[in-house]
CHARMM-style PDB file with segment names, atoms N, HN, CA, C and O in Angstrom:
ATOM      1  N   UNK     1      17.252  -1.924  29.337  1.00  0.00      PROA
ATOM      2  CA  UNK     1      17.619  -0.524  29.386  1.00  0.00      PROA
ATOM      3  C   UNK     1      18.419  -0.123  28.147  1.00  0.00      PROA
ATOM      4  O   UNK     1      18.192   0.932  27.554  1.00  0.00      PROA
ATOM      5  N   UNK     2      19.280  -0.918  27.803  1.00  0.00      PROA
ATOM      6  HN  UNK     2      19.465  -1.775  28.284  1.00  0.00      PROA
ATOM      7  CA  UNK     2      20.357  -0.890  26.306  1.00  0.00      PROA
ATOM      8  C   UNK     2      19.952  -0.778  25.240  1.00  0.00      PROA
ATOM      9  O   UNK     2      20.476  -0.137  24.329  1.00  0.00      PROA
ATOM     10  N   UNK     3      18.769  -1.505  25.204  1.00  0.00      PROA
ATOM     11  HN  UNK     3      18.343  -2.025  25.944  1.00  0.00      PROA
ATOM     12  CA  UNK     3      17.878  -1.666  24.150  1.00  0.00      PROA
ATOM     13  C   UNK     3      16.723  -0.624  23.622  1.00  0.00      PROA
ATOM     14  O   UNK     3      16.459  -0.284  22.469  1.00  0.00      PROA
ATOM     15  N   UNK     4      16.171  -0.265  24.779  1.00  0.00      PROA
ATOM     16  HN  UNK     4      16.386  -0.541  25.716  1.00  0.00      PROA
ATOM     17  CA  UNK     4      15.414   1.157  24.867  1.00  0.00      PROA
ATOM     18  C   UNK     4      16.198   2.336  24.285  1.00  0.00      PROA
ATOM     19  O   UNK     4      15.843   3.238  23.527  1.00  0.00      PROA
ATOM     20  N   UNK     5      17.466   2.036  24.914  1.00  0.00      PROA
ATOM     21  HN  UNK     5      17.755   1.303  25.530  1.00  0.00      PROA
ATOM     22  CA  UNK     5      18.494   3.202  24.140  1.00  0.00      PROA
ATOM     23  C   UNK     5      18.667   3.201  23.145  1.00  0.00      PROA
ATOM     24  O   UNK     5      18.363   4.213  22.512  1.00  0.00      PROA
ATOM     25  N   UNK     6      19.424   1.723  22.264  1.00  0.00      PROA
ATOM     26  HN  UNK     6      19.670   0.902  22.779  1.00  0.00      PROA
ATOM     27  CA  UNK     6      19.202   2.135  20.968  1.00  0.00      PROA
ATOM     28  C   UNK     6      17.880   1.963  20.625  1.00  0.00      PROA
ATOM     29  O   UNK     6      17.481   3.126  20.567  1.00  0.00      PROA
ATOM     30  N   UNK     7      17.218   1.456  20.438  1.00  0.00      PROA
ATOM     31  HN  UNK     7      17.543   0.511  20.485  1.00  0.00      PROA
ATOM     32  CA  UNK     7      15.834   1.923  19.795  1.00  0.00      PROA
ATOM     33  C   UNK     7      15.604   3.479  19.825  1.00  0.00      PROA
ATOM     34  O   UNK     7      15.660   3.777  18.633  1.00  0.00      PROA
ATOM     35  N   UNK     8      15.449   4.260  20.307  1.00  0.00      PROA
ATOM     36  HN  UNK     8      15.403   4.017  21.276  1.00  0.00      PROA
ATOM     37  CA  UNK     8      15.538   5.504  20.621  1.00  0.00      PROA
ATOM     38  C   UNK     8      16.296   6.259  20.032  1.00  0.00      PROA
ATOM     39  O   UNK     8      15.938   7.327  19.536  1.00  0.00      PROA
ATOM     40  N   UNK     9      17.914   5.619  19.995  1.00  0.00      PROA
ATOM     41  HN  UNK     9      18.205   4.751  20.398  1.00  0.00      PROA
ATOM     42  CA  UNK     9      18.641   6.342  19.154  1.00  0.00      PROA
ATOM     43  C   UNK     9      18.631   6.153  17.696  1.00  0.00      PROA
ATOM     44  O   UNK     9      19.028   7.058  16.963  1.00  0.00      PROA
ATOM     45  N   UNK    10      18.143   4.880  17.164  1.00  0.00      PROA
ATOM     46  HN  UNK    10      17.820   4.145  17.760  1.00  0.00      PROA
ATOM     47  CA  UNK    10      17.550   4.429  15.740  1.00  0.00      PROA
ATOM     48  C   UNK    10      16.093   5.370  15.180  1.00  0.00      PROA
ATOM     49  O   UNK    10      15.823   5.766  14.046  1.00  0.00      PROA
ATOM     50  N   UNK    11      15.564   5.475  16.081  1.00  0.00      PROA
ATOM     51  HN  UNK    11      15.784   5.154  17.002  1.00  0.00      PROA
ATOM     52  CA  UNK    11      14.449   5.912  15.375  1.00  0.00      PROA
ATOM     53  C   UNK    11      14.934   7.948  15.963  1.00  0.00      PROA
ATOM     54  O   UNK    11      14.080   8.827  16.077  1.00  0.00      PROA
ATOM     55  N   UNK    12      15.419   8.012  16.044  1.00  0.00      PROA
ATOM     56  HN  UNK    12      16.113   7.298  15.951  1.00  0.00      PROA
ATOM     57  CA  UNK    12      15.767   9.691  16.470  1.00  0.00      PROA
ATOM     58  C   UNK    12      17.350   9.604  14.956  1.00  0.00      PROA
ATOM     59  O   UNK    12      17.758  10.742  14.723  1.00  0.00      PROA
ATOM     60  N   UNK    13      17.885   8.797  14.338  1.00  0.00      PROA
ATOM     61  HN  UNK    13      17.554   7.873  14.527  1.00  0.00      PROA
ATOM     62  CA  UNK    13      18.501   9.079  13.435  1.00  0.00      PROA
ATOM     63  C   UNK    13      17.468   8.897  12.145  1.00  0.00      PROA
ATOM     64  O   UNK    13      17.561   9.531  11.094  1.00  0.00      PROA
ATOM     65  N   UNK    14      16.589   8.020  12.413  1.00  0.00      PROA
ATOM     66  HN  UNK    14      16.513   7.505  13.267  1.00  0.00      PROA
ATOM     67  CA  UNK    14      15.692   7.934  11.619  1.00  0.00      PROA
ATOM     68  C   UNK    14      14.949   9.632  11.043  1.00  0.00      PROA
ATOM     69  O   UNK    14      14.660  10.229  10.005  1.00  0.00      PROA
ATOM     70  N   UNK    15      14.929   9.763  12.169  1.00  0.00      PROA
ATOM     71  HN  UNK    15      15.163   9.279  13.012  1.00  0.00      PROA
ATOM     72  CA  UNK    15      13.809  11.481  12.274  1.00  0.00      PROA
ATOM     73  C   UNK    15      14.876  12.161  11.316  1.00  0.00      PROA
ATOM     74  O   UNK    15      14.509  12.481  10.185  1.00  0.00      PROA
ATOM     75  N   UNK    16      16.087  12.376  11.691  1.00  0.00      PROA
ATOM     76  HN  UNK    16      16.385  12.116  12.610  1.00  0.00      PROA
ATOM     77  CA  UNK    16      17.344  13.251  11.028  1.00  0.00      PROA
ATOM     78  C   UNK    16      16.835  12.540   9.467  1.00  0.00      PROA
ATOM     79  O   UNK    16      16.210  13.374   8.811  1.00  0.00      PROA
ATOM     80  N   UNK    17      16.951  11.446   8.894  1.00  0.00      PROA
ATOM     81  HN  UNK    17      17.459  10.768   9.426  1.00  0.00      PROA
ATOM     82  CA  UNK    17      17.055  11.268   7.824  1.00  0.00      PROA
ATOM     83  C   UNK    17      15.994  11.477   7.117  1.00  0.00      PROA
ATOM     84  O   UNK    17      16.071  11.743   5.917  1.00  0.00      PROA
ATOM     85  N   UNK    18      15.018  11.398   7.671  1.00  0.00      PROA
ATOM     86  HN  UNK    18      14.955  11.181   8.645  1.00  0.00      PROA
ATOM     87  CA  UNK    18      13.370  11.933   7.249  1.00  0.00      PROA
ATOM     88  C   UNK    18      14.029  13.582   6.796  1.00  0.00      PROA
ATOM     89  O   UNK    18      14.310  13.851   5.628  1.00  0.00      PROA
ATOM     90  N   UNK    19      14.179  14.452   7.808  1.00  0.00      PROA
ATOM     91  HN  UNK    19      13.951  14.233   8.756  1.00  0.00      PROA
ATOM     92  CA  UNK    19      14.582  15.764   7.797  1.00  0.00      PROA
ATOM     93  C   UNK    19      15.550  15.993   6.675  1.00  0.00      PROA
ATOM     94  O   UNK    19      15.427  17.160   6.301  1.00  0.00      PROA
ATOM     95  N   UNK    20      16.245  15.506   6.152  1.00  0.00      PROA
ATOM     96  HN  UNK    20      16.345  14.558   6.457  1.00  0.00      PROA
ATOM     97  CA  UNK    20      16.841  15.654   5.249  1.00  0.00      PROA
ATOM     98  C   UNK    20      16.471  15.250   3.638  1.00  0.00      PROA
ATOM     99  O   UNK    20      16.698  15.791   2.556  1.00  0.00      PROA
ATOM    100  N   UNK    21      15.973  14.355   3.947  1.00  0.00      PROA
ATOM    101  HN  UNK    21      15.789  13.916   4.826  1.00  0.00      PROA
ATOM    102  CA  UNK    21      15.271  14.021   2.720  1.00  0.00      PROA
ATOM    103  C   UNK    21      14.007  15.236   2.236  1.00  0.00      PROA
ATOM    104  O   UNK    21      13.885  15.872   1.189  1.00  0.00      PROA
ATOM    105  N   UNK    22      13.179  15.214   3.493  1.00  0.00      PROA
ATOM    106  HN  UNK    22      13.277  14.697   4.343  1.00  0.00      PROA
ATOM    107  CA  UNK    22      12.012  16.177   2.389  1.00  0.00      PROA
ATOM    108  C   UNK    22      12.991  17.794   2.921  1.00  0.00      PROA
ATOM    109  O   UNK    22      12.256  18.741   2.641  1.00  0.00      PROA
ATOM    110  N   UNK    23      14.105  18.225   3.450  1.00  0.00      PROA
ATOM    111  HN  UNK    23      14.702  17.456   3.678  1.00  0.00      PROA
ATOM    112  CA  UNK    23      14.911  18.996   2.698  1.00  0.00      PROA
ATOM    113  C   UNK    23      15.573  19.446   1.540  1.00  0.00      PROA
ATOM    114  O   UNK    23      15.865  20.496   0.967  1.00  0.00      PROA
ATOM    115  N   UNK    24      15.709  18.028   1.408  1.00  0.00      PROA
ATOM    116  HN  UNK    24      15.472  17.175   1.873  1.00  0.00      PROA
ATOM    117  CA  UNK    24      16.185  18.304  -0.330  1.00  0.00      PROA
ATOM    118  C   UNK    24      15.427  18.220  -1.348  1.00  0.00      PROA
ATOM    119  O   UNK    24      15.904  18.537  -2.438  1.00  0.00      PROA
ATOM    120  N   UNK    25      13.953  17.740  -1.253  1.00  0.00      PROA
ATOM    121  HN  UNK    25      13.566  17.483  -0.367  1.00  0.00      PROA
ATOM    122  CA  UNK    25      13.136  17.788  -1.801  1.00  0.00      PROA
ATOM    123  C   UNK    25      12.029  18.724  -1.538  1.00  0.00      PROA
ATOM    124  O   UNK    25      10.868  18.633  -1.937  1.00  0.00      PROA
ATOM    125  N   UNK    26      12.568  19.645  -0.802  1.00  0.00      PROA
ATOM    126  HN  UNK    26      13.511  19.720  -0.479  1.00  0.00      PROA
ATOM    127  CA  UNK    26      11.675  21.210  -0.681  1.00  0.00      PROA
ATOM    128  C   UNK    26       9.869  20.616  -0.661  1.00  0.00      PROA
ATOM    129  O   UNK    26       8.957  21.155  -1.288  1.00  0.00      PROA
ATOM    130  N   UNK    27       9.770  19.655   0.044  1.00  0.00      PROA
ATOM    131  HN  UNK    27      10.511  19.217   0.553  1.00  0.00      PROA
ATOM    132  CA  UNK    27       8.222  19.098   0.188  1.00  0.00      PROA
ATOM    133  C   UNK    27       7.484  20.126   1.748  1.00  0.00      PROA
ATOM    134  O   UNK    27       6.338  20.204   2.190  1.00  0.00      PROA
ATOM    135  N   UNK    28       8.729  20.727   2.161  1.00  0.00      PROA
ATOM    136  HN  UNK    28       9.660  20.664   1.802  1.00  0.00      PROA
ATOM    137  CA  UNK    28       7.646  22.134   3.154  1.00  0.00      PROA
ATOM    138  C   UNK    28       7.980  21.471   4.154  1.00  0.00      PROA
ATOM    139  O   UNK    28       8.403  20.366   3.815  1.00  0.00      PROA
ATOM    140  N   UNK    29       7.989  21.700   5.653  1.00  0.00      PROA
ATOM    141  HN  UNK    29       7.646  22.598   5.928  1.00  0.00      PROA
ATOM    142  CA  UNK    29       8.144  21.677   6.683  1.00  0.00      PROA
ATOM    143  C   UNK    29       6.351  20.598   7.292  1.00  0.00      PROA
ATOM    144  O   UNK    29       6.238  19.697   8.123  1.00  0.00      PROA
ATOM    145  N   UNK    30       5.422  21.194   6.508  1.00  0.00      PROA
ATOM    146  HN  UNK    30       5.514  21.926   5.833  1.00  0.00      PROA
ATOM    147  CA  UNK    30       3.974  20.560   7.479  1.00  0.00      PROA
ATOM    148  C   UNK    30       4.191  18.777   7.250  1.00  0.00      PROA
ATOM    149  O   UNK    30       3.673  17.951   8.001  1.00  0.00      PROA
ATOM    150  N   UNK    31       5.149  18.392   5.941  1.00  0.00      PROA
ATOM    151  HN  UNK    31       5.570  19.063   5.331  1.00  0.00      PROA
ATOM    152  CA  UNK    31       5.180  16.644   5.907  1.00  0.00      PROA
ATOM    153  C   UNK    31       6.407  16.578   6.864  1.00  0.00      PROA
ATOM    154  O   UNK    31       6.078  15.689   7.649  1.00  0.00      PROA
ATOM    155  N   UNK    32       7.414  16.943   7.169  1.00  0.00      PROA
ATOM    156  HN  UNK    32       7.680  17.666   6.531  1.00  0.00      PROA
ATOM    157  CA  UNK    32       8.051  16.617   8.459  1.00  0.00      PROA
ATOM    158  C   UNK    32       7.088  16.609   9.285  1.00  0.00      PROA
ATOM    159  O   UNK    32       6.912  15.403   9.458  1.00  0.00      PROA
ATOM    160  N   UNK    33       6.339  17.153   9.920  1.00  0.00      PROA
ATOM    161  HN  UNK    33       6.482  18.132   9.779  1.00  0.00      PROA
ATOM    162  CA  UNK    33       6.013  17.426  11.273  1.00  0.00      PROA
ATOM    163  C   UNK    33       4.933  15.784  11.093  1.00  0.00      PROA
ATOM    164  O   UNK    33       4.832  14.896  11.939  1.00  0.00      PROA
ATOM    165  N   UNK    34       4.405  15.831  10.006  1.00  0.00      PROA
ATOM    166  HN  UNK    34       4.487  16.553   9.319  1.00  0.00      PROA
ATOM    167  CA  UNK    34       3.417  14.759   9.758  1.00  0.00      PROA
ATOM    168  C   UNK    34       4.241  13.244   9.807  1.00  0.00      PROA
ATOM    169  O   UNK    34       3.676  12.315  10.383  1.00  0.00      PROA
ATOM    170  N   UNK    35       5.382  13.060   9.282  1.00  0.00      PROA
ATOM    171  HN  UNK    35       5.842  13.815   8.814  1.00  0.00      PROA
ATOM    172  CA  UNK    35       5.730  11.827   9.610  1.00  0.00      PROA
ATOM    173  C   UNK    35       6.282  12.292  10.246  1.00  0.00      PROA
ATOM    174  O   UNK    35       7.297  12.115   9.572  1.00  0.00      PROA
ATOM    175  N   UNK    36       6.788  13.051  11.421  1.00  0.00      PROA
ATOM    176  HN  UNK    36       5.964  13.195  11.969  1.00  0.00      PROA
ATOM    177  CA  UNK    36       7.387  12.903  12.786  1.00  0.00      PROA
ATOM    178  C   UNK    36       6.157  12.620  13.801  1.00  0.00      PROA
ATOM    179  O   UNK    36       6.437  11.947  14.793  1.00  0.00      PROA
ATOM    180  N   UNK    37       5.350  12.892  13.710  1.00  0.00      PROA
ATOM    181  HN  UNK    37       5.123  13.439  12.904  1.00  0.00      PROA
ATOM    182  CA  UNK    37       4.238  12.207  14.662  1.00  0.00      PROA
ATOM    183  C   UNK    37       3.924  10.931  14.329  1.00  0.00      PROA
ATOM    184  O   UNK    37       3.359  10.125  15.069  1.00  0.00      PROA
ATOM    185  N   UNK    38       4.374  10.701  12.960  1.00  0.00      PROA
ATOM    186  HN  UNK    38       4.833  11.355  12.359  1.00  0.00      PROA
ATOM    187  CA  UNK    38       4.152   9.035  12.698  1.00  0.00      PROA
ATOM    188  C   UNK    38       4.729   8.374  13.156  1.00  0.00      PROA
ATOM    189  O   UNK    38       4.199   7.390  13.671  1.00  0.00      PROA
ATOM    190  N   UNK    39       6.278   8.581  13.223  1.00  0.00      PROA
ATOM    191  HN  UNK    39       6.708   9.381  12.805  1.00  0.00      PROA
ATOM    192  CA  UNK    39       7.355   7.714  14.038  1.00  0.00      PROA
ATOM    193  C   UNK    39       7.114   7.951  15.498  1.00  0.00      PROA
ATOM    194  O   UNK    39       7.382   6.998  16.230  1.00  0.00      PROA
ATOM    195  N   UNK    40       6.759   8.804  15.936  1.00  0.00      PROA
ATOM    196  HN  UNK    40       6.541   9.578  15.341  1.00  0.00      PROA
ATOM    197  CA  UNK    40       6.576   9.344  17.681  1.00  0.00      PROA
ATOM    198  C   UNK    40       5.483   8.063  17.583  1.00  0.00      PROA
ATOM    199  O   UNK    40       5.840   7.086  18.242  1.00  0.00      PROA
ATOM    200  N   UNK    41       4.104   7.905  16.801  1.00  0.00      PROA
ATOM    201  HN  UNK    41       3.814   8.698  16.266  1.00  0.00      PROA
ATOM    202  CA  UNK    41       3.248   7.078  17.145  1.00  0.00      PROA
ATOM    203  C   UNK    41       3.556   5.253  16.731  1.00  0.00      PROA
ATOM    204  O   UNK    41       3.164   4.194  17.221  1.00  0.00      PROA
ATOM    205  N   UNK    42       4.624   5.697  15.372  1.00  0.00      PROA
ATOM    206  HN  UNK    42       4.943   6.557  14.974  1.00  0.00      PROA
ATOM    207  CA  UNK    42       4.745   4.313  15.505  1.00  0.00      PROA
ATOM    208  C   UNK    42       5.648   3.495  16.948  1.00  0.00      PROA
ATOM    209  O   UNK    42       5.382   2.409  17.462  1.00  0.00      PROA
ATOM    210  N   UNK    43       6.610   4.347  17.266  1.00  0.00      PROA
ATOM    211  HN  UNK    43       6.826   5.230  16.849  1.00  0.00      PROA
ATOM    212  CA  UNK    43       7.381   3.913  18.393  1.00  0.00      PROA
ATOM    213  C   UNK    43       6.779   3.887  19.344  1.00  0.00      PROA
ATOM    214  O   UNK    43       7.210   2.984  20.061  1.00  0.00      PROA
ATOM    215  N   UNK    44       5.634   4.620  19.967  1.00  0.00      PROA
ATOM    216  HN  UNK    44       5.283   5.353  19.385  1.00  0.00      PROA
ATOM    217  CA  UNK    44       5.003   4.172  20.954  1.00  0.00      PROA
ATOM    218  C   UNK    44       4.376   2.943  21.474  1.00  0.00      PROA
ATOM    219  O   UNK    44       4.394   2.418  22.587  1.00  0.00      PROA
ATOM    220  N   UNK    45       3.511   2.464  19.743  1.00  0.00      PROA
ATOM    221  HN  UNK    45       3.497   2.891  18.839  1.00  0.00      PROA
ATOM    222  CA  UNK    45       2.756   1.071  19.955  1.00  0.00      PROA
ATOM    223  C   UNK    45       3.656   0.265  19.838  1.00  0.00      PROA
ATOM    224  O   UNK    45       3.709  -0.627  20.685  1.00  0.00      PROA
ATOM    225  N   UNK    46       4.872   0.305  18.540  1.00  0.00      PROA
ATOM    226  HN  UNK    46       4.829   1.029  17.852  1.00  0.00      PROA
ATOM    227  CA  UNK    46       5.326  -0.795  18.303  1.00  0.00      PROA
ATOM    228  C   UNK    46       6.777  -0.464  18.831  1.00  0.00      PROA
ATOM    229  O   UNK    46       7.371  -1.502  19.122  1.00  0.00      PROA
ATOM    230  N   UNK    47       7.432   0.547  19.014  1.00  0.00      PROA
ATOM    231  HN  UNK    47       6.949   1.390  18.777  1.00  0.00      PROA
ATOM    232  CA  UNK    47       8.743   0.285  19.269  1.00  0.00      PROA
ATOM    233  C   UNK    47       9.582   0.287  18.221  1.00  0.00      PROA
ATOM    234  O   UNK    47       9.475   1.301  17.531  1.00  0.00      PROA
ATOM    235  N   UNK    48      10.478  -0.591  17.816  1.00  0.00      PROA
ATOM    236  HN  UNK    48      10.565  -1.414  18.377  1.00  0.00      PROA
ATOM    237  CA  UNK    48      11.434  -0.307  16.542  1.00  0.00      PROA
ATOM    238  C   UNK    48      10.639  -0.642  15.252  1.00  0.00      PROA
ATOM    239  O   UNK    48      10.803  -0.305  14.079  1.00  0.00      PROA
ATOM    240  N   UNK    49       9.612  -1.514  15.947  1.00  0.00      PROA
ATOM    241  HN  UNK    49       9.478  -1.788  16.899  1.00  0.00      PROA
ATOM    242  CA  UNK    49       8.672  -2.472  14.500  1.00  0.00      PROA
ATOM    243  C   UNK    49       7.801  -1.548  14.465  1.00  0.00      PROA
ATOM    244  O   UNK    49       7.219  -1.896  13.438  1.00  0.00      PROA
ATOM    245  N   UNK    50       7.040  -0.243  14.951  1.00  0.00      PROA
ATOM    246  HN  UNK    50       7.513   0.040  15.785  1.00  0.00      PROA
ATOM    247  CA  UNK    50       6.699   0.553  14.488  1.00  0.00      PROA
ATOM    248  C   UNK    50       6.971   2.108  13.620  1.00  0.00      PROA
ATOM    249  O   UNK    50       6.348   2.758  12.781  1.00  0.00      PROA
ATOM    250  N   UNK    51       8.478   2.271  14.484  1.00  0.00      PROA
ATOM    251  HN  UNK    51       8.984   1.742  15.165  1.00  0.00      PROA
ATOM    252  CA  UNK    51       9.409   2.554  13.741  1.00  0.00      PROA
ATOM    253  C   UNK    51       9.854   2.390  12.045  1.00  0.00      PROA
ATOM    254  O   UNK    51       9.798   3.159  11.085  1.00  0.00      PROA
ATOM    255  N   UNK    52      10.234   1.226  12.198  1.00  0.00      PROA
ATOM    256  HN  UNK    52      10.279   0.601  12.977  1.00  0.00      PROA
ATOM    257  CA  UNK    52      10.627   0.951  11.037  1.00  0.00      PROA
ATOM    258  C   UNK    52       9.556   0.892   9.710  1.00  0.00      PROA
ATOM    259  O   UNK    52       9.800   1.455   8.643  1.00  0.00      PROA
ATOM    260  N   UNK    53       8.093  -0.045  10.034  1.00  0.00      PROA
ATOM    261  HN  UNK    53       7.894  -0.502  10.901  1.00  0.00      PROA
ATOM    262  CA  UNK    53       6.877   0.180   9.369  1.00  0.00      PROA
ATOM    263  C   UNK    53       6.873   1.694   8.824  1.00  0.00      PROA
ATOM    264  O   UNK    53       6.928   1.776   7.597  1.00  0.00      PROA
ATOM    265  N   UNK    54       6.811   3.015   9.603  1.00  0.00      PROA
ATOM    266  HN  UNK    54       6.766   2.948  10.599  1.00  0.00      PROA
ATOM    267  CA  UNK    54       6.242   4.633   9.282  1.00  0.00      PROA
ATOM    268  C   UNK    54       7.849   4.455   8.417  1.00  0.00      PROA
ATOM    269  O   UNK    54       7.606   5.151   7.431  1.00  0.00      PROA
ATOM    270  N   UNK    55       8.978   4.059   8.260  1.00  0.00      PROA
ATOM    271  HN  UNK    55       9.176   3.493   9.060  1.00  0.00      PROA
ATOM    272  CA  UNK    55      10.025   4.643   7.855  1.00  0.00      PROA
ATOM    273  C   UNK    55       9.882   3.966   6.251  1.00  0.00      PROA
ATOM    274  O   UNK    55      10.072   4.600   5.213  1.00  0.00      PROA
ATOM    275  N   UNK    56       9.635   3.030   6.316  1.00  0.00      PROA
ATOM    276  HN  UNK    56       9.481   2.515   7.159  1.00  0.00      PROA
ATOM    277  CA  UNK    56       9.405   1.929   4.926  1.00  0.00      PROA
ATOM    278  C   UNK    56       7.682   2.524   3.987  1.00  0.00      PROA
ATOM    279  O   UNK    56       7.291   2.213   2.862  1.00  0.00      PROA
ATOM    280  N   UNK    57       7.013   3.454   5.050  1.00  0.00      PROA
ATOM    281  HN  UNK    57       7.331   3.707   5.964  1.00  0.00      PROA
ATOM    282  CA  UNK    57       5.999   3.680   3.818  1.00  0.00      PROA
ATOM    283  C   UNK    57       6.446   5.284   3.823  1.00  0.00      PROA
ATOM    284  O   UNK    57       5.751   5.862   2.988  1.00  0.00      PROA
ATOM    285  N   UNK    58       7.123   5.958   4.304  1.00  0.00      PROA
ATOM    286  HN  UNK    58       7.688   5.488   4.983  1.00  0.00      PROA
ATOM    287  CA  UNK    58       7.691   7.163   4.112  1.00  0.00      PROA
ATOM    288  C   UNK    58       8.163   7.066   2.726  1.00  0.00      PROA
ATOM    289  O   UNK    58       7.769   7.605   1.692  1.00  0.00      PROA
ATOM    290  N   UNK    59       9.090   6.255   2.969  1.00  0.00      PROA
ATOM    291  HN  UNK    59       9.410   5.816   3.809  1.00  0.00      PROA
ATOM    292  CA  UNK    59       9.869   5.834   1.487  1.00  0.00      PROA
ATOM    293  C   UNK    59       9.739   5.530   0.772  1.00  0.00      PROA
ATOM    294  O   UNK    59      10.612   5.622  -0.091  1.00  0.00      PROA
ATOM    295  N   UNK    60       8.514   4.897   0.522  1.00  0.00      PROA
ATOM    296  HN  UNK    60       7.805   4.823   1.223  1.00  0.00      PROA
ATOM    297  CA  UNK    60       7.257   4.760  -0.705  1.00  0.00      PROA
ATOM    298  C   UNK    60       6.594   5.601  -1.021  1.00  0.00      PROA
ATOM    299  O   UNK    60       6.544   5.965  -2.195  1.00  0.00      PROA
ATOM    300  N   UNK    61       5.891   6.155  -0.060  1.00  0.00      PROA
ATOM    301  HN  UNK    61       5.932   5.859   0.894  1.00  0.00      PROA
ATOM    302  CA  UNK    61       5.093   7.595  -0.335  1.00  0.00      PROA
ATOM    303  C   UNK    61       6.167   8.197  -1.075  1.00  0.00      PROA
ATOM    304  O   UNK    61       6.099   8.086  -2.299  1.00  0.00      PROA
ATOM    305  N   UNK    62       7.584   9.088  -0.362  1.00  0.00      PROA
ATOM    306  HN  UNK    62       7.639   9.178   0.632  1.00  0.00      PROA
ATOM    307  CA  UNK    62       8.189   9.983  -1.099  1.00  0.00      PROA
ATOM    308  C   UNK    62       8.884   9.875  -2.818  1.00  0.00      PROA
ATOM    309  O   UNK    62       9.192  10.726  -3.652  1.00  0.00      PROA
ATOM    310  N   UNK    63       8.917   8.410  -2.786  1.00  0.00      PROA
ATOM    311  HN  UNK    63       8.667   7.719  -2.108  1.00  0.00      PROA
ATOM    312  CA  UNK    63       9.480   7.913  -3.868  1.00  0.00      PROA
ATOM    313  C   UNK    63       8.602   7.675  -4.856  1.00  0.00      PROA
ATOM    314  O   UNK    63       9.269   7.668  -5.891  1.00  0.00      PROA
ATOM    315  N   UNK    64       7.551   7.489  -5.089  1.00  0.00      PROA
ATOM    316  HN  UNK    64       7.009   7.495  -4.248  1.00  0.00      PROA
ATOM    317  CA  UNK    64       6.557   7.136  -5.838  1.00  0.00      PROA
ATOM    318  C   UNK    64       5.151   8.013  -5.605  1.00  0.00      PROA
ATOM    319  O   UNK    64       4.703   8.157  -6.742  1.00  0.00      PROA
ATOM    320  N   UNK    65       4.434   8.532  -4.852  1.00  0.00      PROA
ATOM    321  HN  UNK    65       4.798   8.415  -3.928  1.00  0.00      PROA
ATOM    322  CA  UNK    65       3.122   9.092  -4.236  1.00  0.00      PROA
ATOM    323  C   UNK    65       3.687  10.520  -4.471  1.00  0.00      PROA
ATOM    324  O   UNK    65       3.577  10.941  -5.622  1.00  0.00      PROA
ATOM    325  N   UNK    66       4.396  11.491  -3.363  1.00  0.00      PROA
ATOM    326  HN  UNK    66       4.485  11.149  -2.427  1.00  0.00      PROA
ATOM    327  CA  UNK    66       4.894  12.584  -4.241  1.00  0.00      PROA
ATOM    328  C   UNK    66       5.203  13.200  -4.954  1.00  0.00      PROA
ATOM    329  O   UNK    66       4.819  14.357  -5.125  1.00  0.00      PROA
ATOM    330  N   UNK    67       6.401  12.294  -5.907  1.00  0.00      PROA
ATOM    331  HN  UNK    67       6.713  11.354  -5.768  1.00  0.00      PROA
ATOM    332  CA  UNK    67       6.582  12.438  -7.569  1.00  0.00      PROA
ATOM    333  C   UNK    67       5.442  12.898  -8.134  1.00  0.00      PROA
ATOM    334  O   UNK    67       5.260  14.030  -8.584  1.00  0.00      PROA
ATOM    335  N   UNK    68       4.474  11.751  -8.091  1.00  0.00      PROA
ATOM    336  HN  UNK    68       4.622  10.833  -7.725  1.00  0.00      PROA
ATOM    337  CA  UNK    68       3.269  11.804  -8.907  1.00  0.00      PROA
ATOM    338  C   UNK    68       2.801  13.302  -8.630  1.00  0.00      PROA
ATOM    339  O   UNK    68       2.414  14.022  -9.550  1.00  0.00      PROA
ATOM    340  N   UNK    69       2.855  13.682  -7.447  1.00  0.00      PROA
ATOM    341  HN  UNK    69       3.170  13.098  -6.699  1.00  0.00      PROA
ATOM    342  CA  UNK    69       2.313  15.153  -7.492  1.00  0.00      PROA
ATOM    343  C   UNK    69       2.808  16.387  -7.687  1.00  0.00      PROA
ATOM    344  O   UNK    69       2.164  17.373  -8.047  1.00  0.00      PROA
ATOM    345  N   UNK    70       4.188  16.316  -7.400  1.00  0.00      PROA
ATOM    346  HN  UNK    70       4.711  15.515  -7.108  1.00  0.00      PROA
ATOM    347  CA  UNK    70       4.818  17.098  -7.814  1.00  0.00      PROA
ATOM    348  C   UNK    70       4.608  17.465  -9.452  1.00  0.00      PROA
ATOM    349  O   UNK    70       4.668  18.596  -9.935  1.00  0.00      PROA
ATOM    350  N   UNK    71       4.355  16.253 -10.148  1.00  0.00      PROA
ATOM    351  HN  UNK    71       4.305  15.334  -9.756  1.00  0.00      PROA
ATOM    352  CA  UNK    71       4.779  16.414 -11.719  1.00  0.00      PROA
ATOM    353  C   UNK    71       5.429  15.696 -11.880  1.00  0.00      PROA
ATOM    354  OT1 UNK    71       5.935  15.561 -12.994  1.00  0.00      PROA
TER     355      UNK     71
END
């Protein structure tokens, strides 16, 4: 039951930090909603290990894959 909780509460601070990031990087509201269904789906199959997977290529994508498009 403890565990469900934090997991839950890890990947729901997770979401906040997603939200803030493509905030400050003015990347639009439709890539939130897109990796928030990623984490909703990674936590479903995998739980924190799916979690964490959508959070680690978020952070690749935004860091390297976006740039590139932005300019």
């Amino acid at each position: 039951m403890i565990y469900t909780i934090l997991n839950l509460g890890l990947a729901i601070i997770l979401l906040f930090w997603m939200n803030l990031d493509i905030s400050r990087k003015d990347m639009g509201r439709k890539y939130y909603w897109g990796w928030m269904l990623g984490v909703v789906i990674g936590y479903f199959f995998l739980t924190l290990l799916g979690v964490i997977i959508v959070v680690i290529v978020y952070y690749a994508w935004s860091r390297f894959y976006h740039t590139k498009i932005k300019g």
